[in-house]
FIKOLZA-1660 file (N, C-alpha, C; in steps of 0.1 Angstrom, whole numbers, plus 5000, padded with zeros to 4 digits):
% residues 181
   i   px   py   pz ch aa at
   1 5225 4846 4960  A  X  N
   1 5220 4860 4962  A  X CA
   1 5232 4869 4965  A  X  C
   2 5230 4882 4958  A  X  N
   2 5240 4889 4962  A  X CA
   2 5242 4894 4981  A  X  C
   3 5257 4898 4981  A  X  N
   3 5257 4906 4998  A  X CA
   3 5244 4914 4996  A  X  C
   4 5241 4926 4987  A  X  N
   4 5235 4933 4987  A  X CA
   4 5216 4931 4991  A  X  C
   5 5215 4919 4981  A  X  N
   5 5201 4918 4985  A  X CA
   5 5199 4912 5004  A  X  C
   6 5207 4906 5002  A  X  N
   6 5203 4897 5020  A  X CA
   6 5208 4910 5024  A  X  C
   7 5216 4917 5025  A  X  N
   7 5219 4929 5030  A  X CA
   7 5205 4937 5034  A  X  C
   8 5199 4938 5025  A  X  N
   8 5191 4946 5025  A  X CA
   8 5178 4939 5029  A  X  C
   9 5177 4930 5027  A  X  N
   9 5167 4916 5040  A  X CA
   9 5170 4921 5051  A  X  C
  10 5182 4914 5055  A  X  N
  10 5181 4918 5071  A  X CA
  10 5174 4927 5076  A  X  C
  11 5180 4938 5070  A  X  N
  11 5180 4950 5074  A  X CA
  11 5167 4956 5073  A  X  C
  12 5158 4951 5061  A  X  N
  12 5147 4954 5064  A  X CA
  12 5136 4946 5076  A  X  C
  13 5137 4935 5079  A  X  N
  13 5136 4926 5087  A  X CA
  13 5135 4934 5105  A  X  C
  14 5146 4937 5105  A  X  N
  14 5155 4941 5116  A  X CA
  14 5150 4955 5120  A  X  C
  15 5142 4964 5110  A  X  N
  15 5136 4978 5111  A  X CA
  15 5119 4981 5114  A  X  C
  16 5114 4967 5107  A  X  N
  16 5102 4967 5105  A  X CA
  16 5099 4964 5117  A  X  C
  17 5091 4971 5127  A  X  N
  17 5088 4966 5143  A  X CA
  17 5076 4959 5141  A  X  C
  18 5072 4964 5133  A  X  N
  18 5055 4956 5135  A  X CA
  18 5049 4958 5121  A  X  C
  19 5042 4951 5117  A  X  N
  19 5031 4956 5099  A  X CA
  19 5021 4945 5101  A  X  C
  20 5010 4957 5097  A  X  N
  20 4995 4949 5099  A  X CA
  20 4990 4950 5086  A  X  C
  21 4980 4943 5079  A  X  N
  21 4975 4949 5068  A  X CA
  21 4960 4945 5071  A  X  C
  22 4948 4951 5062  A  X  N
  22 4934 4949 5061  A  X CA
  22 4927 4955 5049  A  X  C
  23 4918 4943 5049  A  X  N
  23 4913 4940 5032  A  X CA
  23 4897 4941 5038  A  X  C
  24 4890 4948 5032  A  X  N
  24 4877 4951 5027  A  X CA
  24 4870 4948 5018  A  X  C
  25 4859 4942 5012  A  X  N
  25 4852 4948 4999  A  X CA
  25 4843 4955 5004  A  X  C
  26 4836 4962 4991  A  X  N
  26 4828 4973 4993  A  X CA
  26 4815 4967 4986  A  X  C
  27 4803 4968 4985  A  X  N
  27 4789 4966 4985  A  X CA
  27 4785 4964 4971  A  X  C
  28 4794 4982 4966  A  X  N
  28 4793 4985 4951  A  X CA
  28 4798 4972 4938  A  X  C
  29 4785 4965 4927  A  X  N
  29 4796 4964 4922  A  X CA
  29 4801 4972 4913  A  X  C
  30 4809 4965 4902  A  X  N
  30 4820 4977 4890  A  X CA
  30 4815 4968 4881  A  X  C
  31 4810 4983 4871  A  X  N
  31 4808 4978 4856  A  X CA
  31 4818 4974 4851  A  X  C
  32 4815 4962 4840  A  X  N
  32 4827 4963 4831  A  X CA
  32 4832 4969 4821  A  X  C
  33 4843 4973 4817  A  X  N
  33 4850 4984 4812  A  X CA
  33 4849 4998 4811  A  X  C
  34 4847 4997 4828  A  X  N
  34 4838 5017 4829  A  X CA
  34 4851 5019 4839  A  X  C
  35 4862 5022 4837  A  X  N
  35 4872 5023 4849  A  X CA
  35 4872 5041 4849  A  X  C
  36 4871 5044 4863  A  X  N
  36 4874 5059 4867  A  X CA
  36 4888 5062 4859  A  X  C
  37 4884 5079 4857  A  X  N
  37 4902 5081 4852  A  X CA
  37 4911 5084 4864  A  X  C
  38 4926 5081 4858  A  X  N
  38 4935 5080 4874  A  X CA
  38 4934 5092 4881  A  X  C
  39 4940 5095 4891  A  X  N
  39 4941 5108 4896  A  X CA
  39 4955 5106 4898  A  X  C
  40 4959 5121 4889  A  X  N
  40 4974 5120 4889  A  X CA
  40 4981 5128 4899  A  X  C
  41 4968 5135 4907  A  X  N
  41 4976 5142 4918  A  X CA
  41 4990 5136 4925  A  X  C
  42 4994 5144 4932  A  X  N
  42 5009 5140 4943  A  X CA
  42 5011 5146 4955  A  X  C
  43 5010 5147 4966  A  X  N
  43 5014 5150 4976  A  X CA
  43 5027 5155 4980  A  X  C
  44 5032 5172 4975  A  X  N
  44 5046 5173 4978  A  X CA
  44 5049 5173 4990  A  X  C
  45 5043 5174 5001  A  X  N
  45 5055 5171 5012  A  X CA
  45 5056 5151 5013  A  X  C
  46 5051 5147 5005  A  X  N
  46 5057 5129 5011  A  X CA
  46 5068 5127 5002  A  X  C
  47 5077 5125 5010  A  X  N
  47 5090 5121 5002  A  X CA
  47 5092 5110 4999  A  X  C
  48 5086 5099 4987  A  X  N
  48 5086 5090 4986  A  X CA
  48 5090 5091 4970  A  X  C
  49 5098 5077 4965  A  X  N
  49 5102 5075 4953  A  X CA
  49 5087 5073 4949  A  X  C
  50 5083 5074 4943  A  X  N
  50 5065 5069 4941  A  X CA
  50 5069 5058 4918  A  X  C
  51 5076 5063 4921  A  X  N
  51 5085 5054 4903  A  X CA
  51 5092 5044 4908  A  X  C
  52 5096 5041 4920  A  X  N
  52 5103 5031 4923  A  X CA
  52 5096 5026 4930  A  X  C
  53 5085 5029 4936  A  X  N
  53 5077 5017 4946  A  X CA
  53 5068 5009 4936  A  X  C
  54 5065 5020 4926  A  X  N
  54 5051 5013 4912  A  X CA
  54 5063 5002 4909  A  X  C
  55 5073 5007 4905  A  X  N
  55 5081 4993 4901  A  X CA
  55 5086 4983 4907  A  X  C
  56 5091 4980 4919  A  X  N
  56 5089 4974 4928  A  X CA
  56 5077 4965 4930  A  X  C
  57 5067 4973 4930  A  X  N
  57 5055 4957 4933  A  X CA
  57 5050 4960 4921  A  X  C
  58 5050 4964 4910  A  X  N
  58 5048 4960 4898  A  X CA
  58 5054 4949 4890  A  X  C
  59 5072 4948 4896  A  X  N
  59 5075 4940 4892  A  X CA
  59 5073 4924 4901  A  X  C
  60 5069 4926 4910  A  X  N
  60 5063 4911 4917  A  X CA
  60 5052 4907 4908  A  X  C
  61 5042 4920 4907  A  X  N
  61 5028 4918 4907  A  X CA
  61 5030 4910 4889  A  X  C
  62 5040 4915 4883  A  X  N
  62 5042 4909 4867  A  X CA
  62 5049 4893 4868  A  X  C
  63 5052 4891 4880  A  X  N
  63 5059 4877 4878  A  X CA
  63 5056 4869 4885  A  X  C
  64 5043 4870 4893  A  X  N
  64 5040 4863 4905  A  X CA
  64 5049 4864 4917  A  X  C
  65 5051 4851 4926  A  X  N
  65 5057 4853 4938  A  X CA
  65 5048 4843 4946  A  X  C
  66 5058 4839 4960  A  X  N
  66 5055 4832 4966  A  X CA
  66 5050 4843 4981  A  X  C
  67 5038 4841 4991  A  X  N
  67 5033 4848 4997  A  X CA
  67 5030 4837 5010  A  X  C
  68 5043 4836 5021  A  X  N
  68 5043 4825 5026  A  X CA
  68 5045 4814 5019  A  X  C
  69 5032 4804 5022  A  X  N
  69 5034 4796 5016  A  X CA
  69 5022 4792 5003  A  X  C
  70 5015 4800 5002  A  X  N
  70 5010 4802 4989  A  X CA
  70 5020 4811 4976  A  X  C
  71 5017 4799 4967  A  X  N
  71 5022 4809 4953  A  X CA
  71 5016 4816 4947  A  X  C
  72 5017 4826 4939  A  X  N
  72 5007 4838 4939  A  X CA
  72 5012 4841 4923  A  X  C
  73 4999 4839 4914  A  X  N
  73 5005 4840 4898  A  X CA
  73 5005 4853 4898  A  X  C
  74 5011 4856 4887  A  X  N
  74 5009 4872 4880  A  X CA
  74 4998 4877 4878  A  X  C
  75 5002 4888 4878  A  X  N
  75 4985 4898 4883  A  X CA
  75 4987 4912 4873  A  X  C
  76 4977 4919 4872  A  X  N
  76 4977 4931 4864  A  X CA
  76 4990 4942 4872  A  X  C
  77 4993 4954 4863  A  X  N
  77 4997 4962 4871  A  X CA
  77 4991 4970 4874  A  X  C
  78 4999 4978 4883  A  X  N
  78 4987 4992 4895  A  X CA
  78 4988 5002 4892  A  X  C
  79 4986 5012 4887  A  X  N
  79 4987 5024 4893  A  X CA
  79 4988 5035 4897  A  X  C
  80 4994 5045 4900  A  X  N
  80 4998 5054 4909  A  X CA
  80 4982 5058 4912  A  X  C
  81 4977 5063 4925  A  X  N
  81 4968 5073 4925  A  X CA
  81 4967 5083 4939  A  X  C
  82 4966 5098 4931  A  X  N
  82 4974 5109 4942  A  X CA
  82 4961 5110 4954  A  X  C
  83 4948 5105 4953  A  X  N
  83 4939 5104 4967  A  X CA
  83 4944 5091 4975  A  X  C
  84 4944 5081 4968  A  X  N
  84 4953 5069 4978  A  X CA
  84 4968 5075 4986  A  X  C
  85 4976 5080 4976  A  X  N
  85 4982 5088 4983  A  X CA
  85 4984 5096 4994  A  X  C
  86 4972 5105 4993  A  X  N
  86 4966 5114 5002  A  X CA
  86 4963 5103 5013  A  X  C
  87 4961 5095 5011  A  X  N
  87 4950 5090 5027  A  X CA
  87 4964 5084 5030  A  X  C
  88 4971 5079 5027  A  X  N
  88 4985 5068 5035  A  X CA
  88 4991 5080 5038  A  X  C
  89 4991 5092 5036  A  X  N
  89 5004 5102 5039  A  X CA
  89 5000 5105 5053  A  X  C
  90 4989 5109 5054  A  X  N
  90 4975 5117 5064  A  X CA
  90 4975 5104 5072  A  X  C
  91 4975 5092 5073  A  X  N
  91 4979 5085 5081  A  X CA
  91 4991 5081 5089  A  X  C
  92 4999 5077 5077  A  X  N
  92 5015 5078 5082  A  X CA
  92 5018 5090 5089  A  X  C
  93 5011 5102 5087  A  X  N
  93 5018 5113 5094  A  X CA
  93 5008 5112 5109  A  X  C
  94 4999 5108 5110  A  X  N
  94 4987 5110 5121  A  X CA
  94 4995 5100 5132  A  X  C
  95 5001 5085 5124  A  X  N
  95 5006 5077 5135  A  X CA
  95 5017 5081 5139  A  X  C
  96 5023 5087 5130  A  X  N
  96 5036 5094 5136  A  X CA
  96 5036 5108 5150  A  X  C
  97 5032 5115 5145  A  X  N
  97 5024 5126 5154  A  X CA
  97 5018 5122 5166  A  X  C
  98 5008 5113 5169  A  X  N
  98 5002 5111 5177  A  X CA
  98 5007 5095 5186  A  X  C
  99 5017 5094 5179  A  X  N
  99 5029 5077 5189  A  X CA
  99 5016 5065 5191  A  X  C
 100 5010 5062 5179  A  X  N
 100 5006 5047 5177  A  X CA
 100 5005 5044 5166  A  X  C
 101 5006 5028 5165  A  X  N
 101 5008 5019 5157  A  X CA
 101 4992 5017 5151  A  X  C
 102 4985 5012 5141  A  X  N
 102 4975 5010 5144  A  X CA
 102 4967 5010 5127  A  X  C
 103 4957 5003 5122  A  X  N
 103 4948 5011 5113  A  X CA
 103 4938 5018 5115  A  X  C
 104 4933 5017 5131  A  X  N
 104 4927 5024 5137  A  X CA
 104 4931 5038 5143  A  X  C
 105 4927 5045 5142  A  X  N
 105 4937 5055 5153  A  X CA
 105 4929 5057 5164  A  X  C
 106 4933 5065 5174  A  X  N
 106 4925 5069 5185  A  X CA
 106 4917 5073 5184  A  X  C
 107 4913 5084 5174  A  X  N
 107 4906 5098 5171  A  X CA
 107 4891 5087 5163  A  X  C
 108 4892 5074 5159  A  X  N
 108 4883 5066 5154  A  X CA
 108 4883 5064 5141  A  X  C
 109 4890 5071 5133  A  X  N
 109 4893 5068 5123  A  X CA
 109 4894 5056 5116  A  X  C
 110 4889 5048 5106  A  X  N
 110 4891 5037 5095  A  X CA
 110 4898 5039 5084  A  X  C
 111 4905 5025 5079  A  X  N
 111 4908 5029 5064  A  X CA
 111 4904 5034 5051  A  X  C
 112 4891 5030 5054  A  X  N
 112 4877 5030 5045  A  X CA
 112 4872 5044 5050  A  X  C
 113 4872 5050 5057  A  X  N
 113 4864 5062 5065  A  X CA
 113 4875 5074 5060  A  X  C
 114 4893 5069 5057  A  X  N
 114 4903 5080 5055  A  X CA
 114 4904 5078 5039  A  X  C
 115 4901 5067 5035  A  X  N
 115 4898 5071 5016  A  X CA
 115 4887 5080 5016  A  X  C
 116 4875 5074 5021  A  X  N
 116 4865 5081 5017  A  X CA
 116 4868 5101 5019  A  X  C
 117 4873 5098 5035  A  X  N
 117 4875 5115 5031  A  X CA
 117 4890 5124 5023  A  X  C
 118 4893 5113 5022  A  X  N
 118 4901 5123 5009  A  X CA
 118 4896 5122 4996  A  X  C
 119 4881 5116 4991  A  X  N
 119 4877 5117 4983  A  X CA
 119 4876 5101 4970  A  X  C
 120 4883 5093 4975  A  X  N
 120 4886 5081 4965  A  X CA
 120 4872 5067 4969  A  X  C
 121 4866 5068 4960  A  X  N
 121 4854 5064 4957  A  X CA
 121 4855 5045 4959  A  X  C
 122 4859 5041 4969  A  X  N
 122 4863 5029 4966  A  X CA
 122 4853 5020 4969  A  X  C
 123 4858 5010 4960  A  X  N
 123 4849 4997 4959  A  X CA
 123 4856 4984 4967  A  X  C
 124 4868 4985 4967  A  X  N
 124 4874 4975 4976  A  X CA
 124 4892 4979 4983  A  X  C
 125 4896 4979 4993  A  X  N
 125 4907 4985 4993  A  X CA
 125 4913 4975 5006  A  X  C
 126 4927 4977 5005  A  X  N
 126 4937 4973 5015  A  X CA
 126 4944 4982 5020  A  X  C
 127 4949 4977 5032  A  X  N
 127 4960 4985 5038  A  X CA
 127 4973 4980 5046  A  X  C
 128 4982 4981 5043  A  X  N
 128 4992 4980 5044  A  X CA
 128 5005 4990 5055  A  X  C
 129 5010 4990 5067  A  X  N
 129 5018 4998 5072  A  X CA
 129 5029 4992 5081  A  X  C
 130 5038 5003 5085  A  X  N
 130 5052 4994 5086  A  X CA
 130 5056 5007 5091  A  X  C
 131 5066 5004 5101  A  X  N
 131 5075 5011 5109  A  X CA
 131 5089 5012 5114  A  X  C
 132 5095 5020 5108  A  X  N
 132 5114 5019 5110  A  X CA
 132 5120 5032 5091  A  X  C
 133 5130 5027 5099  A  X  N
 133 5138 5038 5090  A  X CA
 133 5142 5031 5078  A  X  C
 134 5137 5032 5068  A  X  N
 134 5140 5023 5054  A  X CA
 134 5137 5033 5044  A  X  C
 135 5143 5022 5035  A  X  N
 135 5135 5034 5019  A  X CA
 135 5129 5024 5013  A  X  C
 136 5126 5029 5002  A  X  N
 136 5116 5016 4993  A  X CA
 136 5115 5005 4992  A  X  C
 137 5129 5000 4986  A  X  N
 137 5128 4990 4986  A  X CA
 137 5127 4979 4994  A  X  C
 138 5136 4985 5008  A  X  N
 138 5135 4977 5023  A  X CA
 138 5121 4977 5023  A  X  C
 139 5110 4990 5026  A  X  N
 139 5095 4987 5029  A  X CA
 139 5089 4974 5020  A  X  C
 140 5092 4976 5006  A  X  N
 140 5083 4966 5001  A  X CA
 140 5090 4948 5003  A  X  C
 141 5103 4949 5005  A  X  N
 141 5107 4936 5009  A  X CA
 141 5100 4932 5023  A  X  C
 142 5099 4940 5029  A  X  N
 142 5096 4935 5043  A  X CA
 142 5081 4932 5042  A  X  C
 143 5071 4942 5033  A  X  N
 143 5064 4939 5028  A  X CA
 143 5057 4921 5025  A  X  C
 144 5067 4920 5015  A  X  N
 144 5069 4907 5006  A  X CA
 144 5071 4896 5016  A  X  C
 145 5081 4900 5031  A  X  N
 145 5081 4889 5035  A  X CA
 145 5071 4883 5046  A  X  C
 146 5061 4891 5052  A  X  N
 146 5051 4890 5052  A  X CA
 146 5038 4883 5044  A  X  C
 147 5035 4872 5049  A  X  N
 147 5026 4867 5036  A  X CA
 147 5010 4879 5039  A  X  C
 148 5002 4881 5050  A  X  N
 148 4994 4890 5048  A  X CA
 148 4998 4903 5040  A  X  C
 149 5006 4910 5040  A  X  N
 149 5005 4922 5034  A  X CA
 149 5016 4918 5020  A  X  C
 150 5019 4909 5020  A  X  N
 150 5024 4904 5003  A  X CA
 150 5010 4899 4995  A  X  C
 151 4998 4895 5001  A  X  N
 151 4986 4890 4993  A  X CA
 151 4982 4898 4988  A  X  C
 152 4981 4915 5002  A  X  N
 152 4975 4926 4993  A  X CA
 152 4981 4934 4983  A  X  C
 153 4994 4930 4979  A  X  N
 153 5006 4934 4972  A  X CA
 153 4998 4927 4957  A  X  C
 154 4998 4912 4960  A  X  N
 154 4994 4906 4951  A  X CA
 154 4978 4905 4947  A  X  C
 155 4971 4907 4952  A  X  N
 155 4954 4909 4951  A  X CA
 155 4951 4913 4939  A  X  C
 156 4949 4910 4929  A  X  N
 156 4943 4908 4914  A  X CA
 156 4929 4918 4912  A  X  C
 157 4922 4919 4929  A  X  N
 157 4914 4931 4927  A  X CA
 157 4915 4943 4926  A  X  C
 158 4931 4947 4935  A  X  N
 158 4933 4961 4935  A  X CA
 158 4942 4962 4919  A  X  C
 159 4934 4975 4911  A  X  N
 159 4940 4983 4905  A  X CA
 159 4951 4993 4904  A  X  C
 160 4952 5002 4916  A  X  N
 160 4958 5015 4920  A  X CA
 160 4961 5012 4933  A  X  C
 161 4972 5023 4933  A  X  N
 161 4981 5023 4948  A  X CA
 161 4986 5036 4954  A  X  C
 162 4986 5039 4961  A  X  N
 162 4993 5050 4970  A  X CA
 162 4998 5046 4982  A  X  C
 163 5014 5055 4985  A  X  N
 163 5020 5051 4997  A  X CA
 163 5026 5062 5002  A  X  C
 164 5023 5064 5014  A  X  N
 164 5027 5074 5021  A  X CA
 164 5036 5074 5034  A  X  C
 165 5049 5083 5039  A  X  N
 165 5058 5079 5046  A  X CA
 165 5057 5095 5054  A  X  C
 166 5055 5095 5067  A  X  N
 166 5063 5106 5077  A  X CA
 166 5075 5098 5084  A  X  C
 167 5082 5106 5084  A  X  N
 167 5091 5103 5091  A  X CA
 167 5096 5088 5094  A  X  C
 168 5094 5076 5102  A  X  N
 168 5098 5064 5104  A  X CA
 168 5082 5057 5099  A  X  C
 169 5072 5064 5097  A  X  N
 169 5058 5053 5095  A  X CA
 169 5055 5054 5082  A  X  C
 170 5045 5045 5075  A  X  N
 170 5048 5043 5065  A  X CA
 170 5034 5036 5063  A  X  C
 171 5026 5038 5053  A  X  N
 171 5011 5036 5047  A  X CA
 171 5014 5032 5035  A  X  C
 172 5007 5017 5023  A  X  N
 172 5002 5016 5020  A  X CA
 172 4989 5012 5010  A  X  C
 173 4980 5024 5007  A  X  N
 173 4965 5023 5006  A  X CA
 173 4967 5014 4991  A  X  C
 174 4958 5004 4988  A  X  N
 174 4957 4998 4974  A  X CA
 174 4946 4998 4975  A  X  C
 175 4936 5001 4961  A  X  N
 175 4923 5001 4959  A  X CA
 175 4921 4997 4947  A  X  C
 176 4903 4996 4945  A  X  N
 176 4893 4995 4932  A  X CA
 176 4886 5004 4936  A  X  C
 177 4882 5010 4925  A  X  N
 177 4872 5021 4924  A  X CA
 177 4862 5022 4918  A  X  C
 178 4850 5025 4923  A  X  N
 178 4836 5023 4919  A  X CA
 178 4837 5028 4903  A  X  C
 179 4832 5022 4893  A  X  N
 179 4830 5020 4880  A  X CA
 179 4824 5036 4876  A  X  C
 180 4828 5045 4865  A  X  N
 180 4818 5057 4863  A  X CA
 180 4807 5055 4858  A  X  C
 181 4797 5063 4864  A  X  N
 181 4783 5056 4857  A  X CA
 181 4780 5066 4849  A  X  C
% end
């Protein structure tokens, strides 16, 4: 392995204080081959590579991976969608602002309750978050080394993704979306 990558282990390792993730399904099922169209919205104030994170666990999600100690085949790819977005931004910013860690927040809030209100129709979703000063690729390694929040990385259900960063916190959202009827 290069200095670089364990470099960049560590160091993600060493930043990530804490990461929780949580998986849902939803009630709804999804027709077959009725998939919603993407929402290509974006969130300008989140400053996130959002081309380098799709690629990043796109490129896991294309070659499989090991998730602990389960191995984890290749899986479709995700992507981008600007309401998932929306809800990991509006999170990451809420935990930042208000100094807790949490998928819950104080205010009562759920994962499932902050898609719903930014609008994203979901049928099944995860969540994913992480805390420290990194950039992409450190989040998604730290990610990866995590076997809970590498499953939801690798999850064959979720189609689409959004991730959202204030400041040192860092969201997440992967979903499926109820079928158009």
């Amino acid at each position: 392995m290069s200095g670089k990558i364990i470099r960049t282990a560590v160091i993600a390792m060493a930043t990530i204080f804490y990461c929780s993730c949580t998986k849902t399904a939803g009630v709804t099922p999804i027709e077959a081959g009725k998939n919603p169209p993407a929402d290509t919205s974006v969130v300008p104030e989140n400053k996130v590579d959002r081309n380098a994170l799709l690629v990043l666990v796109n490129g896991l999600r294309s070659r499989g991976c090991k998730c602990g100690t389960d191995q984890m085949p290749a899986v479709g790819a995700l992507t981008w969608n600007g309401l998932l977005e929306k809800a990991a931004y509006d999170h990451s910013k809420d935990m930042s602002i208000n100094k807790y860690f949490d998928h819950n927040s104080p205010s009562g809030s759920t994962p499932g309750a902050r898609l719903d209100a930014a609008g994203y129709k979901w049928n099944y979703y995860g969540e994913n978050i992480a805390s420290g000063n990194m950039d992409e690729q450190a989040v998604i390694l730290g990610w990866l080394n995590s076997p809970k929040h590498c499953h939801n990385m690798m999850d064959p259900m979720f189609t689409e993704i959004g991730v959202g960063r204030y400041n040192s916190s860092w969201t997440m959202e992967l979903g499926k979306r109820n079928a158009v009827h």
